[in-house]
C-alpha positions in Angstrom: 53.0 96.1 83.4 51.9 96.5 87.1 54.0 100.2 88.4 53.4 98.9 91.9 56.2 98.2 93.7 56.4 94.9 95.8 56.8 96.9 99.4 54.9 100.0 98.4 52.7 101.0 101.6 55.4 100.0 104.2 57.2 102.3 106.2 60.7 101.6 107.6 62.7 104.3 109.9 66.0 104.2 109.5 68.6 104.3 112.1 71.2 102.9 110.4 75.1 104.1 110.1 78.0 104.0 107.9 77.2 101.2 105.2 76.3 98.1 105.9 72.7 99.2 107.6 72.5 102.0 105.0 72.8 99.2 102.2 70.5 97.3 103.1 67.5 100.2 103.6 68.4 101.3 100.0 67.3 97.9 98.6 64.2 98.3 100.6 63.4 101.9 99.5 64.5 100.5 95.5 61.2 97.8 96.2 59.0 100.7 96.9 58.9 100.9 100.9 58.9 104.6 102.2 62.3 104.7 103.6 62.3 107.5 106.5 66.0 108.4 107.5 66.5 109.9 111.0 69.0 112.5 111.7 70.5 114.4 113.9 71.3 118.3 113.1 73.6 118.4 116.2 75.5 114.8 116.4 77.6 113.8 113.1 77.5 110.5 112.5 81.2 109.5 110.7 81.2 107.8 107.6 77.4 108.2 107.1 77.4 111.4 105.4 80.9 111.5 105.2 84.4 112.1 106.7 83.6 115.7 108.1 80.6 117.9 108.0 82.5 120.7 106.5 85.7 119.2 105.0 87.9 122.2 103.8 88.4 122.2 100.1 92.5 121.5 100.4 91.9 117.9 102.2 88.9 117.2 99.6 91.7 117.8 96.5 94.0 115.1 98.5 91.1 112.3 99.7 90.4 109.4 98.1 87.3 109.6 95.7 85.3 107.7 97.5 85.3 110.2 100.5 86.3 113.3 98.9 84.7 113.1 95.6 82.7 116.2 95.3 81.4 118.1 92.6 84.8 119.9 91.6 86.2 118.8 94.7 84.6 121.7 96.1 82.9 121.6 99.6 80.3 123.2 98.4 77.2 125.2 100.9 75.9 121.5 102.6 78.8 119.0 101.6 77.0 116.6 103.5 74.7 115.9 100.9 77.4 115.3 98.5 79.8 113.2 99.7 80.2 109.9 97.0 79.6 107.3 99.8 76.6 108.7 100.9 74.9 109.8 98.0 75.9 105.9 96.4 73.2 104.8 99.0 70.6 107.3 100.2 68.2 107.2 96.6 64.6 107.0 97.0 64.9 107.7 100.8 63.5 110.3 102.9 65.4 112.4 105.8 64.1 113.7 109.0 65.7 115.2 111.4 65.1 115.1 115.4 67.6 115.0 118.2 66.5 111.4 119.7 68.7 112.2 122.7 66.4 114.8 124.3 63.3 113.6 125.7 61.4 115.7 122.8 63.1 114.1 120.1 62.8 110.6 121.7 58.5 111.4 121.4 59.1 111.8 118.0 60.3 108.6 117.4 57.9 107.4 119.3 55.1 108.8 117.4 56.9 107.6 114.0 56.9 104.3 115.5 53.1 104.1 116.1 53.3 104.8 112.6 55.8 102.3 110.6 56.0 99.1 109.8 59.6 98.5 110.4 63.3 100.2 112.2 66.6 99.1 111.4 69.5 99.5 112.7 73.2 98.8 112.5 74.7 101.0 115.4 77.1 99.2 118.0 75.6 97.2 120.9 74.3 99.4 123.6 73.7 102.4 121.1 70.0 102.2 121.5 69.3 101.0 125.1 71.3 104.5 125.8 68.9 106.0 123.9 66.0 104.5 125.6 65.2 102.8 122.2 64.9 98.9 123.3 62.1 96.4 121.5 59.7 96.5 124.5 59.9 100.8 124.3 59.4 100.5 120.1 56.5 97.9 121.3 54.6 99.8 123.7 54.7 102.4 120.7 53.4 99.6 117.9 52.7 96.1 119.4 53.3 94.9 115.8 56.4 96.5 114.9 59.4 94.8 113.3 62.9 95.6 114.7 65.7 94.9 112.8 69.4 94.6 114.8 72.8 94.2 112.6 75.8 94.6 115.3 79.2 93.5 114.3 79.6 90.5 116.5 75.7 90.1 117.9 74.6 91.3 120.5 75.8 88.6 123.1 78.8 86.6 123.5 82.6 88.5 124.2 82.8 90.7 121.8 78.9 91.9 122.1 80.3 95.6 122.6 83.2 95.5 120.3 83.1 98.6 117.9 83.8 97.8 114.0 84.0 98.6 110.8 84.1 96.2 107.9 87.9 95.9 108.0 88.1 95.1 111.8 85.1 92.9 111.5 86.6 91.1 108.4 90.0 90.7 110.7 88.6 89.6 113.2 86.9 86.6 110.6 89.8 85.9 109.5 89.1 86.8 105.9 92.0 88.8 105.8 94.5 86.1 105.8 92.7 84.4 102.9 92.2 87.1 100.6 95.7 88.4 99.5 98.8 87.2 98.0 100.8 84.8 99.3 103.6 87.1 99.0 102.2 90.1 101.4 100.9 90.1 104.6 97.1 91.1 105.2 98.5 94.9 105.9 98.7 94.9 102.1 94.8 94.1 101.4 92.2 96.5 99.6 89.7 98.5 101.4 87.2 96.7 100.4 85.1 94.5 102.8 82.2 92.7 101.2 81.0 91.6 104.7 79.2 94.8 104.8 77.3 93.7 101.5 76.5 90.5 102.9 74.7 91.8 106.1 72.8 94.7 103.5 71.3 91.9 101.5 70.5 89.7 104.2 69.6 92.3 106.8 67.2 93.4 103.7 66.0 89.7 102.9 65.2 89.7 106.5 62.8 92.4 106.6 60.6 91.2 104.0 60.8 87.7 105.5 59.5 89.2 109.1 57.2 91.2 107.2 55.5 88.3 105.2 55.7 86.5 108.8 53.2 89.3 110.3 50.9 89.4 107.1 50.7 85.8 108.2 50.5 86.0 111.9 49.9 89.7 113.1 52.7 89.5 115.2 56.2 92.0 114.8 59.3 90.1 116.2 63.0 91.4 116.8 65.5 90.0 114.5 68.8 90.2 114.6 72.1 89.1 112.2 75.5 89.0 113.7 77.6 90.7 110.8 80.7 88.8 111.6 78.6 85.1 111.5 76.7 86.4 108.3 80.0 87.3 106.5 81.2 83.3 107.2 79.8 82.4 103.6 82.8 84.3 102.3 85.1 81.3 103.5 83.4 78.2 104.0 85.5 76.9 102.1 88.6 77.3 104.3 85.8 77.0 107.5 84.8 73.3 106.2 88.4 72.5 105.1 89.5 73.0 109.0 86.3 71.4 110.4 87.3 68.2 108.5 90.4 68.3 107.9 92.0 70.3 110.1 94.2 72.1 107.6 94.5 76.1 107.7 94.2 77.3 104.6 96.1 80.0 103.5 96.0 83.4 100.7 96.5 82.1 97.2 96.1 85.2 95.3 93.6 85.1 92.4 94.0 81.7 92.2 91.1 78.6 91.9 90.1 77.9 95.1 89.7 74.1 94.1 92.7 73.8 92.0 92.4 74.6 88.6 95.4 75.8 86.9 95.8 78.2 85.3 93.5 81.1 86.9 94.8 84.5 88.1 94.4 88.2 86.4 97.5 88.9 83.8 98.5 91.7 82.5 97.3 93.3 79.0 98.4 96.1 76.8 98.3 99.1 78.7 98.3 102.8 76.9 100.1 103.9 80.3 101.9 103.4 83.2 100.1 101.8 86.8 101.2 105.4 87.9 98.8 106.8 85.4 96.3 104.7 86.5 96.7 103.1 83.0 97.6 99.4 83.8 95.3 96.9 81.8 94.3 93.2 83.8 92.8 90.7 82.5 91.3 87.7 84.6 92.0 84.4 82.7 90.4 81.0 84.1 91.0 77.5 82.4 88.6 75.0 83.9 89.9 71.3 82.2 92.2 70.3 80.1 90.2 71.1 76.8 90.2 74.6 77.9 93.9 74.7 78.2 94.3 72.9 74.6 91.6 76.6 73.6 94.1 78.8 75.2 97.0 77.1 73.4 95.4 77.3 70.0 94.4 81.3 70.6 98.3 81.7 71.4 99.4 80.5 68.7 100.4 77.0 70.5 103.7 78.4 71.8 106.4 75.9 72.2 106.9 76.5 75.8 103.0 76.1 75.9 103.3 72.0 74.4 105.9 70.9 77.5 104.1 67.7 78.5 104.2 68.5 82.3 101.0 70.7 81.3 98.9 68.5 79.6 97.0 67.4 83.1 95.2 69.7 85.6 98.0 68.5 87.9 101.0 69.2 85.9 99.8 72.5 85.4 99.0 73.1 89.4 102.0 72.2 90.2 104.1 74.7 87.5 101.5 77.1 88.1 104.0 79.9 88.6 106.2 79.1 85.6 102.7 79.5 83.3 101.8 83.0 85.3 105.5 83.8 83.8 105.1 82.8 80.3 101.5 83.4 79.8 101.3 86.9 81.4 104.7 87.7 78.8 102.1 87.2 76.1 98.8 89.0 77.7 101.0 92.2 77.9 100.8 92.4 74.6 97.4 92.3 74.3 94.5 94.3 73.9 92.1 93.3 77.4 88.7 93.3 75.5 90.1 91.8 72.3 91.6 89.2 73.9 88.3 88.8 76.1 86.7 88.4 73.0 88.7 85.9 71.5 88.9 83.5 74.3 85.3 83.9 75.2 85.0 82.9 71.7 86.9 79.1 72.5 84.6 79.0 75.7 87.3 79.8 77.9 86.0 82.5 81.3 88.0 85.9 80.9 86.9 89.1 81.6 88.9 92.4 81.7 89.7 93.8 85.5 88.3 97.3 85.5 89.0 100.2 87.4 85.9 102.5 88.2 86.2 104.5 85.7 86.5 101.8 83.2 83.3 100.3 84.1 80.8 103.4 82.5 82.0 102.3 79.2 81.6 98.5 79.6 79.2 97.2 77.3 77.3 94.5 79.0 76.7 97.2 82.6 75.4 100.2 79.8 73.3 96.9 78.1 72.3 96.0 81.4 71.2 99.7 82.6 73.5 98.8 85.3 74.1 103.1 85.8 71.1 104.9 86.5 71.1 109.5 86.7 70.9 110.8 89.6 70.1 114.9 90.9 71.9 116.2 93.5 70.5 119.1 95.5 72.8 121.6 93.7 70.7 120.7 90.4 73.8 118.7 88.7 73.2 115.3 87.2 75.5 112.3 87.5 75.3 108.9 87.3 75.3 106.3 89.7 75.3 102.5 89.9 72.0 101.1 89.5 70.1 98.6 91.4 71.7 95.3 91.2 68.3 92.6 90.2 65.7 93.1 87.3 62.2 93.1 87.6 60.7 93.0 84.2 56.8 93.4 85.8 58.0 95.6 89.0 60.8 98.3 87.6 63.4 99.6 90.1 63.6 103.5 89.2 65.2 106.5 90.8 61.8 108.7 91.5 64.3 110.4 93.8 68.1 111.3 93.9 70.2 111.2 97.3 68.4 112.5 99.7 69.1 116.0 101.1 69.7 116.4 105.4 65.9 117.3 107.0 64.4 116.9 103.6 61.2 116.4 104.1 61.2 117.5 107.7 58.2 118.9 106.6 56.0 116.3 105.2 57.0 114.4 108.5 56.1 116.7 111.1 52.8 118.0 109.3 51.9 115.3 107.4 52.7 112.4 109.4 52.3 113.6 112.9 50.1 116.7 112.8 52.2 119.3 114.1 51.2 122.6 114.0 52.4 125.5 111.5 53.5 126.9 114.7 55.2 123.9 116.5 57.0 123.8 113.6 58.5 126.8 113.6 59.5 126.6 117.2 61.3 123.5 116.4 63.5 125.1 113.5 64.1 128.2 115.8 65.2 126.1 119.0 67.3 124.1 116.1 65.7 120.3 116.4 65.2 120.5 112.8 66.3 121.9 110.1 69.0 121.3 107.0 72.1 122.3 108.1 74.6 120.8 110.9 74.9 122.9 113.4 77.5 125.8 113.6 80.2 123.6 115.8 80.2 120.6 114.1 83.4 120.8 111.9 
């Protein structure tokens, strides 16, 4: 079994912000490349290492857990290297801080340049040519550098300098008016926007193309992915159905997109109340007819079940409501993974919907060594999801939890550029660098 890892011996700085840049340098780091975070001790970057730099303990007790989930929902001495949506993404990376907006910082980057394969970035259009950092600066640095661009909406056309985050990007789409119930308006939706996943995997996928493409050539190139054009996989369907037919499609709930009745996620036997957070779901999807003859068996073949206007796909689209009626009556009383269990068992696709919690005791994620340990700086040890792929010959591991602020400011600045024992300490003391935020920022 080879321990190499497929992009061990590249180096990537990373510029990115928030999720969708951070995402995507995660992967990178999980396939062995040295990951090199840049901060900034002085500017605080929202949603990156959290709401607030030092969020008072009262506000952390109220937030939601994914932004005020502490250990103890306590702030702690550095929160920022605790909060949940940070440390879900920032394994197996390395931090360095310099303030890029002063000309001293800005060398730094340069040198680090000279020195890496690869930056990526994620920040709005117009972030980085403030900062001086275009591609022809980052090439007069390294002539074969690769620089990786992931704006919201690209960086020409009218909304090049439009600011968003997944849910304004995903409105802008238009995936918000396809993926809620057709009984709410899009105000209603989750907070959760896969469009940032998208342009992680594929802003990851690109890197390693562009790097095969200099192994090849021995030439770096700029490449960049318009979020809001990569997302656009999410509804082809609806984009296609338009182009051809002109129709606008619509939300449909959890139904099937091509028709198949019936499909949606039912209620189960709950040991609670939704206001517990004890509701039990069950997603339930019959494909053909035989499958709806399985479901009817595992019921018990109710007589409501054997009214002729369901024995065809079409029947039962069109009286799909009146079966959500009857057949979510009869979930409620059931148990969500013994009912899995038995219409798995007749082939039919069902699956219990789990909240978070739910999902460490799943059998097929522990089977899968879908949640991985993880140290925080304060010593503790919690688990985290895991990488999402399996390499049999190349495991993904954790060698290193979430990464602390200025880390390995260190290693950088001695190691990797040379500095003195001295210019080293005159950084810290005229705080560049160091671990903490400074003083102001709240």
């Amino acid at each position: 079994m080879s321990q190499k890892k497929p992009l061990e011996g590249i180096r990537i700085l990373d510029l990115t912000v928030v999720w969708a840049g951070p995402f995507a340098t995660m992967i990178l780091a999980d396939l062995g490349a040295e990951v090199i975070k840049v901060e900034n001790v002085n500017v605080w970057q929202p949603m990156t290492r959290g709401g607030m730099a030092r969020p008072p303990a009262a506000l952390l007790k109220v937030s939601a857990a994914w932004a005020g989930g502490t250990p103890g929902n306590e702030p702690g001495a550095r929160p920022w290297n605790y909060n949940p949506t940070f440390v879900s993404l920032y394994r197996n990376k390395k931090s360095v801080t310099a303030d890029i907006r002063k000309p001293e910082g800005l060398e730094v980057l340069r040198k680090l340049v000279a020195i890496s394969d690869v930056v990526y970035e994620n920040n709005a259009t117009g972030t980085m040519e403030k900062l001086g950092i275009t591609y022809d600066w980052l090439r007069a640095a390294n002539p074969e550098i690769i620089f990786m661009r992931v704006p919201a909406y690209g960086s020409t056309g009218p909304y090049w300098n439009a600011r968003a985050l997944g849910v304004h990007l995903e409105a802008v789409m238009g995936h918000q008016l396809l993926k809620g119930y057709d009984d709410a308006d899009p105000s209603h939706g989750t907070a959760i926007f896969s469009g940032d996943y998208m342009a992680g995997a594929q802003g990851a996928f690109a890197v390693m193309a562009a790097i095969r493409h200099r192994r090849k050539t021995g030439r770096g190139q700029l490449v960049e992915i318009g979020q809001a054009e990569n997302a656009s996989p999410m509804f082809t369907q609806a984009i296609v159905d338009y182009s051809l037919n002109r129709r606008v499609q619509t939300t449909i709930g959890n139904r099937d997109i091509n028709g198949r009745a019936p499909c949606g996620v039912y209620p189960a036997k709950s040991p609670g109340t939704a206001a517990q957070q004890l509701d039990r779901w069950i997603a339930i999807h019959i494909e053909d007819d035989a499958g709806w003859g399985a479901l009817r068996e595992v019921m018990g073949d109710p007589a409501w079940a054997q009214d002729a206007r369901f024995d065809t796909n079409d029947g039962r689209a069109a009286h799909h409501a009146e079966i959500d009626r009857h057949l979510g009556a009869w979930t409620r009383e059931q148990d969500d993974y013994a009912l899995t269990h038995a219409l798995q068992a007749r082939g039919i696709a069902a699956m219990p919907v789990l909240e978070a919690s739910r999902t460490f005791d799943d059998p097929h994620l522990r089977d899968r060594g879908f949640f991985r340990k993880q140290r925080l700086e304060n010593g503790e040890v919690y688990e985290f999801v895991g990488p999402l792929y399996s390499m049999p010959e190349t495991p993904i591991e954790f060698f290193q939890g979430p990464v602390a602020l200025g880390e390995h400011n260190e290693y950088v600045y001695k190691s990797l550029l040379g500095y003195s024992d001295a210019e080293y300490d005159a950084l810290l003391a005229n705080g560049e660098i160091g671990m903490d935020y400074a003083p102001g920022i709240s």
